[in-house]
C-alpha positions as CSV (number, residue, x, y, z in Angstrom):
1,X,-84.7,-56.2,24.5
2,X,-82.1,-55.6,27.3
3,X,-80.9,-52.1,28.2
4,X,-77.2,-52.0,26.7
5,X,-79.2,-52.6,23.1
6,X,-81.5,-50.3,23.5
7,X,-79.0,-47.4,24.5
8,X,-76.8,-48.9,21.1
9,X,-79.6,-48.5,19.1
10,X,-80.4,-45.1,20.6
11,X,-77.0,-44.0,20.0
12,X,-77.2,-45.2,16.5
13,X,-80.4,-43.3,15.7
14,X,-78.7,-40.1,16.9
15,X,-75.4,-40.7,14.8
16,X,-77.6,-41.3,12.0
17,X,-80.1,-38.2,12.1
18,X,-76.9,-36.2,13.0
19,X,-75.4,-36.9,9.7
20,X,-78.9,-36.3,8.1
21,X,-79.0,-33.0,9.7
22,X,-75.6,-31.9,8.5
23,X,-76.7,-32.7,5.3
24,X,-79.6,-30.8,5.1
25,X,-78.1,-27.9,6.5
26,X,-75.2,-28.0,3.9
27,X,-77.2,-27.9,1.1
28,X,-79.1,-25.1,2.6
29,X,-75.7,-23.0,3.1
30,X,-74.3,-23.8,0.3
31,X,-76.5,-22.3,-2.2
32,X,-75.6,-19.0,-0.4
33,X,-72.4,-19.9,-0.2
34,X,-72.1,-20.0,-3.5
35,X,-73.6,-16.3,-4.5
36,X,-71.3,-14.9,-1.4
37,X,-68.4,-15.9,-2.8
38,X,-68.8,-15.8,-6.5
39,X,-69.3,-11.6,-5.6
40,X,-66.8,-11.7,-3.6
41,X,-68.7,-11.1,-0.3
42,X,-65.8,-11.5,2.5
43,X,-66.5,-11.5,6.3
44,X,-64.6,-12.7,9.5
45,X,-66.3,-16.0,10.6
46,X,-66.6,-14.6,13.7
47,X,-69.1,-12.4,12.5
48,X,-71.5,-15.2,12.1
49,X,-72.1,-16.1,15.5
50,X,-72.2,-12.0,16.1
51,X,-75.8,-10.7,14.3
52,X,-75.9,-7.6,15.8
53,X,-72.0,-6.7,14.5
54,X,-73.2,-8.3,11.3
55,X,-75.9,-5.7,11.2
56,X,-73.6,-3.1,11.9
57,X,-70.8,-3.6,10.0
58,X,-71.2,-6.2,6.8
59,X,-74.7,-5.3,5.7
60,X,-74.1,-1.5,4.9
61,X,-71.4,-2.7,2.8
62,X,-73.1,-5.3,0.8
63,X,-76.7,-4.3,0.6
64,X,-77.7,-5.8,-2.1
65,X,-76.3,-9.3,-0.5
66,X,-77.9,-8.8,3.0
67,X,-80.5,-12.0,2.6
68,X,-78.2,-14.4,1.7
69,X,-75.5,-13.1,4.7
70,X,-78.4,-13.2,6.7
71,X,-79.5,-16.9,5.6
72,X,-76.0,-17.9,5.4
73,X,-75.4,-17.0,9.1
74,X,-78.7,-17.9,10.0
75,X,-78.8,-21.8,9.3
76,X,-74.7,-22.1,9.8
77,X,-76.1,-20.9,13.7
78,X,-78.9,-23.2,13.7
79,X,-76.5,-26.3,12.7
80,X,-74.1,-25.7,15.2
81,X,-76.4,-25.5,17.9
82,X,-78.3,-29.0,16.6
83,X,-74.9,-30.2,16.4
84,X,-73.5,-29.2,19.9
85,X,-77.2,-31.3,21.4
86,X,-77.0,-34.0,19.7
87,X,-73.3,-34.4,20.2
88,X,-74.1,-33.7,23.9
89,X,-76.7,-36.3,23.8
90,X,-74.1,-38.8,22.2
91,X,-71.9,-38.3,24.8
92,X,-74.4,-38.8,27.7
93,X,-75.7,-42.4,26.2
94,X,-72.1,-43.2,25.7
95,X,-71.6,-42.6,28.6
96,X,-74.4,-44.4,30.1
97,X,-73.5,-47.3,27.6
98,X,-70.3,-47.6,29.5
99,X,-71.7,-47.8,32.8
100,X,-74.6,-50.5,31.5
101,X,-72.3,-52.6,29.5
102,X,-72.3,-56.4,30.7
């Protein structure tokens, strides 16, 4: 199999397992999603990518929520930051796809 196809079906694979990700990772959020907002758990989505001002200032109001703030925040960090590689790896065997193409 010749190079171009082989960097296609690379990018292909990553486009697919990045919408698998995002998946996953939404049905993990949303079930704390769901208990946040039904008690009317309200933060600034800055916060999330903040722990330690998460610790400081939204878990001493809403103790008895502090493990699915925690897991909310937790896995929305985790996705971004499986999102931003494989987006960055994307990018680079686009990029390379370009420069290979026949």
């Amino acid at each position: 199999m010749e190079l171009y196809q082989t960097l296609i079906l690379w990018a292909a694979g990553l486009m697919i397992i990045l919408v698998l990700v995002n998946l996953y990772i939404r049905v993990r959020v949303w079930k704390h999603y769901i208990i946040l907002n039904k008690n009317k758990v309200d933060f600034p989505t800055s916060y999330i990518m903040k722990p330690d001002k998460m610790e400081a200032e939204i878990i001493p109001r809403y103790p008895q929520y502090a493990d699915n703030i925690r897991s909310f925040c937790k896995h929305l960090r985790i996705s971004l930051r499986i999102a931003s590689v494989l987006l960055m790896l994307i990018t680079l065997l686009a990029a390379v796809i370009y420069y290979y193409r026949e």
